[in-house]
Every structure is written in structure tokens, then in C-alpha cells.
Biotite code that builds the C-alpha atoms (Angstrom):
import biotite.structure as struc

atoms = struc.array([
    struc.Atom([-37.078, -110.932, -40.519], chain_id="A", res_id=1, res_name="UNK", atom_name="CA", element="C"),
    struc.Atom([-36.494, -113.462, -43.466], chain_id="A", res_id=2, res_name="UNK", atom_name="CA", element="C"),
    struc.Atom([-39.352, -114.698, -45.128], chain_id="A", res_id=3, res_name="UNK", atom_name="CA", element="C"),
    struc.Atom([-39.739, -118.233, -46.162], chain_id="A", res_id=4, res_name="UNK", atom_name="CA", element="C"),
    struc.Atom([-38.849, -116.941, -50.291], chain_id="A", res_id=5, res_name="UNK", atom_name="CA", element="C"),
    struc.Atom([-38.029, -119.837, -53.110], chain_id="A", res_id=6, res_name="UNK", atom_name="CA", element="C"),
    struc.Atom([-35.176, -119.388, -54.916], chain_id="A", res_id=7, res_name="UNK", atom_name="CA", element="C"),
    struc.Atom([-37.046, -119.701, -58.155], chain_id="A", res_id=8, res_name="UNK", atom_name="CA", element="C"),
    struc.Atom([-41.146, -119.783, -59.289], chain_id="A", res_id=9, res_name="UNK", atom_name="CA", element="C"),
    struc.Atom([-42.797, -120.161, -62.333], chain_id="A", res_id=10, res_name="UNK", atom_name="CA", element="C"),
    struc.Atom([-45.440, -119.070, -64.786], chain_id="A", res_id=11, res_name="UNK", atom_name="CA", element="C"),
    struc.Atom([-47.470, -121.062, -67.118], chain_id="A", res_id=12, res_name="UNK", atom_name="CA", element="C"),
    struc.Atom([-44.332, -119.867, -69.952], chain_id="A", res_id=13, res_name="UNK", atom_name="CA", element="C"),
    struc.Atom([-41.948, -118.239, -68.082], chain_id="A", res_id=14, res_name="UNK", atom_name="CA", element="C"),
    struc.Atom([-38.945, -118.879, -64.816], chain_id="A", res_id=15, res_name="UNK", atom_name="CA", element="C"),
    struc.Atom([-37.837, -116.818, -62.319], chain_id="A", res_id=16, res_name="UNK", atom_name="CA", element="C"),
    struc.Atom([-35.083, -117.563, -60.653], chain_id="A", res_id=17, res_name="UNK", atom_name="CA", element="C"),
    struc.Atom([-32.633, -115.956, -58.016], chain_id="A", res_id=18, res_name="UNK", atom_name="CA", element="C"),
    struc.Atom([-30.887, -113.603, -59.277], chain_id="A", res_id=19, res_name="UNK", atom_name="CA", element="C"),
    struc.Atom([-26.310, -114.370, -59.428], chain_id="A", res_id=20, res_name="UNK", atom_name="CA", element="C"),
    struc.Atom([-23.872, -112.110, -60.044], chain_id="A", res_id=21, res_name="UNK", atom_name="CA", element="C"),
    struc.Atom([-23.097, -114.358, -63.406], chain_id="A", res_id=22, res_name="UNK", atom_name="CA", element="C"),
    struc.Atom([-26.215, -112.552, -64.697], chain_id="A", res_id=23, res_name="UNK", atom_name="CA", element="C"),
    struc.Atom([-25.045, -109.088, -64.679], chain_id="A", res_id=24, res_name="UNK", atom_name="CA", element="C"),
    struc.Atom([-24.310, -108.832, -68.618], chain_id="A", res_id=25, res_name="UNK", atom_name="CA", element="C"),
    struc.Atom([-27.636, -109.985, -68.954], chain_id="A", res_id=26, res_name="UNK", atom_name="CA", element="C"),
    struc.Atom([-28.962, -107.708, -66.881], chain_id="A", res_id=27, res_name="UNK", atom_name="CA", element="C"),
    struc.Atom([-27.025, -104.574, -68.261], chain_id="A", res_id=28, res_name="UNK", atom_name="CA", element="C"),
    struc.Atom([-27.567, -105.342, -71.692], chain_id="A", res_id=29, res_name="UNK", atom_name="CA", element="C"),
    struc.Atom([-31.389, -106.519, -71.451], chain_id="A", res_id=30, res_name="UNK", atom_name="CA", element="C"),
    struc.Atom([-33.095, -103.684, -69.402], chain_id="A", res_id=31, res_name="UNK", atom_name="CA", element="C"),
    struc.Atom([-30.728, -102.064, -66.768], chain_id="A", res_id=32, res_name="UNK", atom_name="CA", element="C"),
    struc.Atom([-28.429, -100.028, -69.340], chain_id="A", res_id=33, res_name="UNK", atom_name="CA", element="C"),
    struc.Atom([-31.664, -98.897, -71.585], chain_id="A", res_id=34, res_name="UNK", atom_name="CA", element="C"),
    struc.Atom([-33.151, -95.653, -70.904], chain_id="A", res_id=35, res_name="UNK", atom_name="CA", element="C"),
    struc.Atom([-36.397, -96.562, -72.295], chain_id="A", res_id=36, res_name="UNK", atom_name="CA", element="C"),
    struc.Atom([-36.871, -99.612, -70.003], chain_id="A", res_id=37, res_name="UNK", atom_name="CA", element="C"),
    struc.Atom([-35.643, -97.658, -66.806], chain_id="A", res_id=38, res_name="UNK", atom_name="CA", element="C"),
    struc.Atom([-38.047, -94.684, -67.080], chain_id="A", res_id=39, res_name="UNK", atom_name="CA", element="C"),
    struc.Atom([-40.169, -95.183, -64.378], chain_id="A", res_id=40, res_name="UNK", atom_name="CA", element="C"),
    struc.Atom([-37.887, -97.269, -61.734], chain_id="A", res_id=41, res_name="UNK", atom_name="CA", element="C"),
    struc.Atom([-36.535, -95.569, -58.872], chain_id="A", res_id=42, res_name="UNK", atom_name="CA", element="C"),
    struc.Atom([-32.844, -96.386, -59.316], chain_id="A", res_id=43, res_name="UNK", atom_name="CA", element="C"),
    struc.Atom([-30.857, -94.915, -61.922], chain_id="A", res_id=44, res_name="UNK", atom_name="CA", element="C"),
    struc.Atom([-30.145, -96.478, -65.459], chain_id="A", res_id=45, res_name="UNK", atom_name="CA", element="C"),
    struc.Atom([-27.274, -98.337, -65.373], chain_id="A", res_id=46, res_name="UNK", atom_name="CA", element="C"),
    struc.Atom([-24.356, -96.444, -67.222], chain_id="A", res_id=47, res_name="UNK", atom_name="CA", element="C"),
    struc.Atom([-21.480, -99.594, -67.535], chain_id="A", res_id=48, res_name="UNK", atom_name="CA", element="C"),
    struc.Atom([-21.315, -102.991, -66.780], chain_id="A", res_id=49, res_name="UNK", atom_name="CA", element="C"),
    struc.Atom([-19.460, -101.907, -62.868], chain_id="A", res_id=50, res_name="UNK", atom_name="CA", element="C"),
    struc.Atom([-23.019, -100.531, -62.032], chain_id="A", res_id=51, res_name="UNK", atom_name="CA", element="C"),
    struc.Atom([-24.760, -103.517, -62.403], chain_id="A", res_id=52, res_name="UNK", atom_name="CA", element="C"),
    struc.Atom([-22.214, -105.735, -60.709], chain_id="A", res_id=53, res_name="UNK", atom_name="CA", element="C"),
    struc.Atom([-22.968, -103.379, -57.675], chain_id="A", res_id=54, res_name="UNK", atom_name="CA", element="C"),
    struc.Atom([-26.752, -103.711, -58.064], chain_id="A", res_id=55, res_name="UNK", atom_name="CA", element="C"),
    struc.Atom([-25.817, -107.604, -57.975], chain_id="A", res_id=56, res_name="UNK", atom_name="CA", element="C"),
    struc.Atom([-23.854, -107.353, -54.941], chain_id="A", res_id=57, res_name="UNK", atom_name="CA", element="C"),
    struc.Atom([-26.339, -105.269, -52.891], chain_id="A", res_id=58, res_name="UNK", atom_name="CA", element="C"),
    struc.Atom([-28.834, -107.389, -53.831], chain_id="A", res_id=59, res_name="UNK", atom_name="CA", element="C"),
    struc.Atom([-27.266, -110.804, -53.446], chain_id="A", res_id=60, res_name="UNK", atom_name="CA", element="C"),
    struc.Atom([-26.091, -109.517, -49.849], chain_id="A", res_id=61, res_name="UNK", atom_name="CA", element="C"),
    struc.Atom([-29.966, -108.353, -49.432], chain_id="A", res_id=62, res_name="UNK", atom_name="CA", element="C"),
    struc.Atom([-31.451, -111.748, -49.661], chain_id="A", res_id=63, res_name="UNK", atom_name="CA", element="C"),
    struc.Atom([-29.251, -112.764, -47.477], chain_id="A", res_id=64, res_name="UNK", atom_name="CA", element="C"),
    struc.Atom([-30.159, -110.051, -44.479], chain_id="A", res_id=65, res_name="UNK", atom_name="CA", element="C"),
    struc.Atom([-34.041, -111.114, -46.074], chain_id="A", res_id=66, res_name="UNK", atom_name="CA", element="C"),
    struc.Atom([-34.829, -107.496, -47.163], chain_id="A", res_id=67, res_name="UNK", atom_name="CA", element="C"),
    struc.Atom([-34.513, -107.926, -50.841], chain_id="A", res_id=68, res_name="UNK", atom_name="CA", element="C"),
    struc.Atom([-35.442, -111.138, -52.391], chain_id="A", res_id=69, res_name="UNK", atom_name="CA", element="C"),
    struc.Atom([-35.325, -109.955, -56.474], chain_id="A", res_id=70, res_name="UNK", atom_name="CA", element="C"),
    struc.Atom([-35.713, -112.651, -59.712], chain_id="A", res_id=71, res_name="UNK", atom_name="CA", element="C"),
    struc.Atom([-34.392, -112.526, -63.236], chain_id="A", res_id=72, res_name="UNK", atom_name="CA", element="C"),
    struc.Atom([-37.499, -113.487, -65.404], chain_id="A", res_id=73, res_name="UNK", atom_name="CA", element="C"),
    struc.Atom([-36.501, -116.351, -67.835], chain_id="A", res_id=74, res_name="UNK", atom_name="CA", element="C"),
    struc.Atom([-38.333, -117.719, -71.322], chain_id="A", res_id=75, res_name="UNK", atom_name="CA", element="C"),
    struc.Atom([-38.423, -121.732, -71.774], chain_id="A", res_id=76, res_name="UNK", atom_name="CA", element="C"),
    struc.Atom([-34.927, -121.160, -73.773], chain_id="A", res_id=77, res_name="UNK", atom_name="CA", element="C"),
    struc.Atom([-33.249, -119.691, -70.816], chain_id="A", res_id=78, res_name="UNK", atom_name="CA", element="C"),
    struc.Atom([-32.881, -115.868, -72.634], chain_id="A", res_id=79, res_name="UNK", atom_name="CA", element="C"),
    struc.Atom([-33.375, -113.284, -69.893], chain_id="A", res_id=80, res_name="UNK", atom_name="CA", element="C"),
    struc.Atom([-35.886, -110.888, -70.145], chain_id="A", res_id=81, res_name="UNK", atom_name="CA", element="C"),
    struc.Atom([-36.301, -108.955, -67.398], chain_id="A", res_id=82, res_name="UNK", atom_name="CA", element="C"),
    struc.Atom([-36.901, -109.222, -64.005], chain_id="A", res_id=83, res_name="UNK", atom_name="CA", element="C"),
    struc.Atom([-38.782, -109.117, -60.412], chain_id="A", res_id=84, res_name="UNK", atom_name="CA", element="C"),
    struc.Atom([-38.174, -108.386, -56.820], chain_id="A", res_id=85, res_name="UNK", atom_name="CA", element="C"),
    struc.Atom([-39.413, -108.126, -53.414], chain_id="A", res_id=86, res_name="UNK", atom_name="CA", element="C"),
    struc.Atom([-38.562, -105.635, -50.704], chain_id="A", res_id=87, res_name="UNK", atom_name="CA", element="C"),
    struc.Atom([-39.749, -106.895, -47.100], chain_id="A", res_id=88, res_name="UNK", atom_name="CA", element="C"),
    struc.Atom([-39.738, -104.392, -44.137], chain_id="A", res_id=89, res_name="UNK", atom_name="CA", element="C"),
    struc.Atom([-40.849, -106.555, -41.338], chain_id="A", res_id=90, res_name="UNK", atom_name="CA", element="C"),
    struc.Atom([-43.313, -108.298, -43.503], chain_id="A", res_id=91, res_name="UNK", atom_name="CA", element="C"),
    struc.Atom([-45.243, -105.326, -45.391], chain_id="A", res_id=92, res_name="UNK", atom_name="CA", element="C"),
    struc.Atom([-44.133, -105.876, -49.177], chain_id="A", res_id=93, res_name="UNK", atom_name="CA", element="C"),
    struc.Atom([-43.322, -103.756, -51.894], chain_id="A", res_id=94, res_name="UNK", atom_name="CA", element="C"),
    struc.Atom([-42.406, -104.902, -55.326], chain_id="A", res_id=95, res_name="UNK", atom_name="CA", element="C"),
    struc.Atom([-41.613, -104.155, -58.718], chain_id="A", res_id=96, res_name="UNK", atom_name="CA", element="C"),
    struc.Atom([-40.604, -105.136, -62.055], chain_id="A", res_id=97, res_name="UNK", atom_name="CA", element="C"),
    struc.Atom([-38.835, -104.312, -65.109], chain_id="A", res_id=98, res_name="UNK", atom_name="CA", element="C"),
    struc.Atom([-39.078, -106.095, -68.317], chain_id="A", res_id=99, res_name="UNK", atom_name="CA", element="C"),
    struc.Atom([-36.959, -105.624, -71.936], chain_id="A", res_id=100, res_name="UNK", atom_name="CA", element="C"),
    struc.Atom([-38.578, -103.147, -74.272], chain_id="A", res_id=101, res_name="UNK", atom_name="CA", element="C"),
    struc.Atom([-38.326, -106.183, -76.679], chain_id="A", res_id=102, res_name="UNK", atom_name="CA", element="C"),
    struc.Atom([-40.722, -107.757, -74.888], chain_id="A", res_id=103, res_name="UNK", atom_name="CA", element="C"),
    struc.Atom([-43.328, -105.431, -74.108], chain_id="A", res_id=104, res_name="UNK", atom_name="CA", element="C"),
    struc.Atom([-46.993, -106.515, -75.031], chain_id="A", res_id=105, res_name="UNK", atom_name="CA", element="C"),
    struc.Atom([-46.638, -110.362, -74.538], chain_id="A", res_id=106, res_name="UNK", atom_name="CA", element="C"),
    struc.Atom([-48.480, -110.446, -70.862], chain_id="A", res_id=107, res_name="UNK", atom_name="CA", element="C"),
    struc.Atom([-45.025, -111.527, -69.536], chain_id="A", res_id=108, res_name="UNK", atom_name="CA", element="C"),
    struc.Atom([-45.487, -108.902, -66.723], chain_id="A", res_id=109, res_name="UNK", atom_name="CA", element="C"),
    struc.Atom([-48.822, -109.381, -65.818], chain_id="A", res_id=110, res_name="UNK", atom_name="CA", element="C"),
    struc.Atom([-48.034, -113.233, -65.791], chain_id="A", res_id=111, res_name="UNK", atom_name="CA", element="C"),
    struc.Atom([-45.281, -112.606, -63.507], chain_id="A", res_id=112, res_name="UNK", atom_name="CA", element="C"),
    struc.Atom([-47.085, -110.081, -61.304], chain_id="A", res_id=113, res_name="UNK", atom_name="CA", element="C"),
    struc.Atom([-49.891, -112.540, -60.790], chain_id="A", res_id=114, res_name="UNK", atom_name="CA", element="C"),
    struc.Atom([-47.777, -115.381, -59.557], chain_id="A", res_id=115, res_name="UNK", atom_name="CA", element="C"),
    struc.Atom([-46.254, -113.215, -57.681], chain_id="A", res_id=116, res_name="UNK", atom_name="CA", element="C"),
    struc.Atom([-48.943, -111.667, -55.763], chain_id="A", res_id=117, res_name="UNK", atom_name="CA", element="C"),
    struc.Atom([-50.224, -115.604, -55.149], chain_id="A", res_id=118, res_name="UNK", atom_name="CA", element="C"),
    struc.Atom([-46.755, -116.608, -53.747], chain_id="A", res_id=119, res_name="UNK", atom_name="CA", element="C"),
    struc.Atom([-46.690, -113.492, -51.357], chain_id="A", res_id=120, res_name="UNK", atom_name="CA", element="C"),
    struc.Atom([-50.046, -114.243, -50.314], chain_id="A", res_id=121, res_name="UNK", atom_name="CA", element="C"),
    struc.Atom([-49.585, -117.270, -48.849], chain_id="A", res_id=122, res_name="UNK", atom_name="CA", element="C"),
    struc.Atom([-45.741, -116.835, -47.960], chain_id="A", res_id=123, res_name="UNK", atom_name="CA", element="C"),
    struc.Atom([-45.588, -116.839, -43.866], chain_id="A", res_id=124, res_name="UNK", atom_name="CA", element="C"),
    struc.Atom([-45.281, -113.199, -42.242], chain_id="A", res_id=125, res_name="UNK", atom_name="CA", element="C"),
    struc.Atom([-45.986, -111.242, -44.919], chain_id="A", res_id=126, res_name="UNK", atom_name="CA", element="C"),
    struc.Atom([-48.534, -108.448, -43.484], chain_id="A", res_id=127, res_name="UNK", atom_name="CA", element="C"),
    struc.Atom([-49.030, -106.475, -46.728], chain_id="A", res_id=128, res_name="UNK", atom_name="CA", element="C"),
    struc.Atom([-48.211, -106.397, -50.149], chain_id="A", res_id=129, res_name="UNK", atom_name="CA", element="C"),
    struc.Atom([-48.448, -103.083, -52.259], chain_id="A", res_id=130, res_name="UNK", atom_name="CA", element="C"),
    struc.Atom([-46.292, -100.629, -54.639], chain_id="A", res_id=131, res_name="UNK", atom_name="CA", element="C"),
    struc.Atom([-46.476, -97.843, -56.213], chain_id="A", res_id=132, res_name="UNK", atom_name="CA", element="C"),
    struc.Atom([-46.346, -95.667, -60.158], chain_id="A", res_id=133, res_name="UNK", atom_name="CA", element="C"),
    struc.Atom([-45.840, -92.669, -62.096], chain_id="A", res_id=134, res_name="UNK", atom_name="CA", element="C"),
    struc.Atom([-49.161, -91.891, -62.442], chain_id="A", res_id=135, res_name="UNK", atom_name="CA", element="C"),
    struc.Atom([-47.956, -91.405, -66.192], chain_id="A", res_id=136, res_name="UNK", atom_name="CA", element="C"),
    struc.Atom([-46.977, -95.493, -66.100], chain_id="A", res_id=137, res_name="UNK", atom_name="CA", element="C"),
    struc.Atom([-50.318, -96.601, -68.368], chain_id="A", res_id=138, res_name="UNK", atom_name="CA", element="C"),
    struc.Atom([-49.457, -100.014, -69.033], chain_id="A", res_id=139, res_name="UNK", atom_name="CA", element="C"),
    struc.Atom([-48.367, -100.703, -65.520], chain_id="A", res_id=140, res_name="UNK", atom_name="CA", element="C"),
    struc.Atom([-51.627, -99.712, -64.113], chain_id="A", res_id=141, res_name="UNK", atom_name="CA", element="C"),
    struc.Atom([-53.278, -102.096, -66.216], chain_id="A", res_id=142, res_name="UNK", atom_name="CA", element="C"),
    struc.Atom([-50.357, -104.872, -65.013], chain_id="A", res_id=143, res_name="UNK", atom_name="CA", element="C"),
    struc.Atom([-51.254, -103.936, -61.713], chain_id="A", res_id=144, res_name="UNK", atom_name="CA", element="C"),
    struc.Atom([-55.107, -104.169, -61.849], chain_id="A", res_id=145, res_name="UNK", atom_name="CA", element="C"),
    struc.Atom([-55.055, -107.412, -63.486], chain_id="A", res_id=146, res_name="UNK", atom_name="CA", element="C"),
    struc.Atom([-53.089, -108.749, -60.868], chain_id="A", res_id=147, res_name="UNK", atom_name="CA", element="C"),
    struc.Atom([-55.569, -108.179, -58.799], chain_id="A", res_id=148, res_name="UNK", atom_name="CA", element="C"),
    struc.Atom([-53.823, -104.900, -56.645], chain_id="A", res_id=149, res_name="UNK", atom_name="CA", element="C"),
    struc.Atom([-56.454, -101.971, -56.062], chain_id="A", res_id=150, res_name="UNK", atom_name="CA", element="C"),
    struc.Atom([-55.428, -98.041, -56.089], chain_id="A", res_id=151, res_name="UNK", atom_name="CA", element="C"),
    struc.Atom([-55.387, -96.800, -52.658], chain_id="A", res_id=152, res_name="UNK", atom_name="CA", element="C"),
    struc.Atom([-54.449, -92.754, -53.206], chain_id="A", res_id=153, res_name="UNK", atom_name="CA", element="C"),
    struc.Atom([-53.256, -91.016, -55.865], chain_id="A", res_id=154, res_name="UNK", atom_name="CA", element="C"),
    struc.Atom([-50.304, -88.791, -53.964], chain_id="A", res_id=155, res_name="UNK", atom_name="CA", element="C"),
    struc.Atom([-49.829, -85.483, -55.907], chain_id="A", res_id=156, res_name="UNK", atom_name="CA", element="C"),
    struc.Atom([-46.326, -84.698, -57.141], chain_id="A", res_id=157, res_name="UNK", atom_name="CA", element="C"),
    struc.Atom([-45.291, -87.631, -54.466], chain_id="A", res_id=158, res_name="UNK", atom_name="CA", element="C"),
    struc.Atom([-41.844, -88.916, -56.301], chain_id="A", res_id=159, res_name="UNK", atom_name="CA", element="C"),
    struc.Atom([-38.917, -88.044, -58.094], chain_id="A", res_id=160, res_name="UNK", atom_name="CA", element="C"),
    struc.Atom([-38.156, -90.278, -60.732], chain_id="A", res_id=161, res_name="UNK", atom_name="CA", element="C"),
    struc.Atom([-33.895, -90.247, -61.420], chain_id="A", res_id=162, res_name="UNK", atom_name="CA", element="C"),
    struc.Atom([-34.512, -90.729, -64.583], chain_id="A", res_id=163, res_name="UNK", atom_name="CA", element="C"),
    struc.Atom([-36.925, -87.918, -64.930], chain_id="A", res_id=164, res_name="UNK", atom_name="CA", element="C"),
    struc.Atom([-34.658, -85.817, -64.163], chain_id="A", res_id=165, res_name="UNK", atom_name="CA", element="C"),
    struc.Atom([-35.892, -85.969, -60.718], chain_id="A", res_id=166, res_name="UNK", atom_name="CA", element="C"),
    struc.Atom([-38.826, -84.180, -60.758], chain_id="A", res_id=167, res_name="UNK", atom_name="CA", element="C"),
    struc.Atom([-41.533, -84.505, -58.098], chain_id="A", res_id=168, res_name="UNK", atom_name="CA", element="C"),
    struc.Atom([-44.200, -86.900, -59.996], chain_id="A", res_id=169, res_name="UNK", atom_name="CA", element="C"),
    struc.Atom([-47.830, -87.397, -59.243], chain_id="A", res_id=170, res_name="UNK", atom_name="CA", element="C"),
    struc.Atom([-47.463, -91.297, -58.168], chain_id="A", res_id=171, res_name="UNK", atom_name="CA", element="C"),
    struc.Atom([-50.926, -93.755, -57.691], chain_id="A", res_id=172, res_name="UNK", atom_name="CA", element="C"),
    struc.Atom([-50.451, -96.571, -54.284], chain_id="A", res_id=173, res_name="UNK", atom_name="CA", element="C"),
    struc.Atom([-51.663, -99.607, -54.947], chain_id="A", res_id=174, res_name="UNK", atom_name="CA", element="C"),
    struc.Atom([-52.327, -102.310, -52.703], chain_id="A", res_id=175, res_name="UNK", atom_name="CA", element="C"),
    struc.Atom([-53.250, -105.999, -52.696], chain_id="A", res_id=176, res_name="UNK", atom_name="CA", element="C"),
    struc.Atom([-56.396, -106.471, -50.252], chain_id="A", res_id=177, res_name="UNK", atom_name="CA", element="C"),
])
């Protein structure tokens, strides 16, 4: 089922917008090649530019079948700095985000997350709208409460991380009500 998505939103300072394969040096070079940004994603830190084309592709070709629908977050002067994305089975939501180490601390991702969570909510056949973190993931949890998500369970040793050497992590659910 596609969902009614835009191909771009915005935030009081930043831009989302669909994300192209023309962005994949961005991409590499801004979080998806950095260890330290990739820590506590569930897909593996990109090791050369080849990995993020294929991200790109998957995810260009998932918008298109409406299960992915993923944004690279933009300043005012068009600089990348991280991005945003949607996974829809059959209307129940998860997302996630990933932002620059260079720009941790700013409130870019709890601005993002909170537009986000206001588009979902009122985007047509969404059912639910929740995700999930390392329980270790601090500053998320605080991303996530301010945007107005609420912790469901905390699931003990629930995940394994790739880039925690895949070790079973405890993981907290959160969910938007």
C-alpha cells in the first residue's frame, strides 16, 4: 500500500527532501561512512562509496513499491546533514534517523522527528507509528520523548546492533499514541 508521502517537508530551519542517487557522496561522507554516527542503526556502516549507491538504489526502488519513503535532512544553505525515513508495512510505521556527529546538540533531530510524527499523523492509512533504541541510545530517548512518542516495553537483550558487533542489546519500543 503507498501512502500519500511528499517528496519533501520542512522545519522551522531545516528541508527534507527525497532522497536521489546524486546524494550518495553526501551521504557517505556526512554520516553513512562514520562509525560514530552509525552506532546504533541497524544497517551496517558504510565501508566505500559502492555501499551507499546500493543503499540509494534499494531505497529509491522502495518508495516506489511505497515501503520505504526516506529524506536527506538539509540546512537553509543546502549542506546535508543527515537524514530521515519511513518504513510502512501496510500502514503501521516505523522510522528512524541519523544525523552528522557535526551536528549533534543543535535540536536538528528533535525538529525533524516532530514534523515528522505531525505529517504521519495525519497522512491517510497510516495505523501506527512507533520505533525502537539501544536502550544505551541517551540522547535519542530524549529525541523521542520530545516528539511526543511514549515507551511501550523495554525488551531485554532484544537486538543485535551490526555495529556492535552484533550483540543481543536490551532495546526500549516506543510508540506514538
Amino acid at each position: 500500500m503507498n501512502l500519500p508521502m511528499p517528496e519533501q517537508f520542512f522545519t522551522d530551519r531545516l528541508g527534507a527532501h527525497r532522497l536521489r542517487h546524486e546524494d550518495a557522496e553526501e551521504i557517505f561522507y556526512t554520516y553513512a561512512g562514520k562509525s560514530e554516527a552509525t552506532k546504533y542503526v541497524a544497517w551496517a556502516t558504510h565501508r566505500s562509496l559502492a555501499d551507499t549507491r546500493r543503499y540509494l538504489a534499494a531505497t529509491i526502488g522502495g518508495w516506489k513499491a511505497g515501503v520505504d519513503y526516506s529524506f536527506g535532512i538539509r540546512l537553509p544553505n543546502h549542506r546535508l546533514i543527515g537524514s530521515c525515513g519511513v518504513i510502512n508495512d501496510q500502514g503501521a510505521i516505523q522510522f528512524g534517523y541519523i544525523l552528522s556527529p557535526s551536528q549533534w546538540g543543535n535540536g536538528y533531530a528533535t525538529e525533524v522527528c516532530q514534523t515528522l510524527m505531525k505529517l504521519l499523523k495525519s497522512t491517510p492509512g497510516v495505523t501506527s507509528i512507533g520505533t525502537f533504541i539501544d536502550a544505551d541510545n541517551i540522547a535519542s530517548e530524549r529525541v523521542l520523548i520530545k516528539s511526543g512518542l511514549h515507551m511501550v516495553e523495554r525488551r531485554q537483550r532484544w537486538f543485535a546492533f551490526v555495529n556492535q558487533d552484533n550483540q543481543l542489546k536490551d532495546c526500549i519500543i516506543y510508540r506514538l499514541p
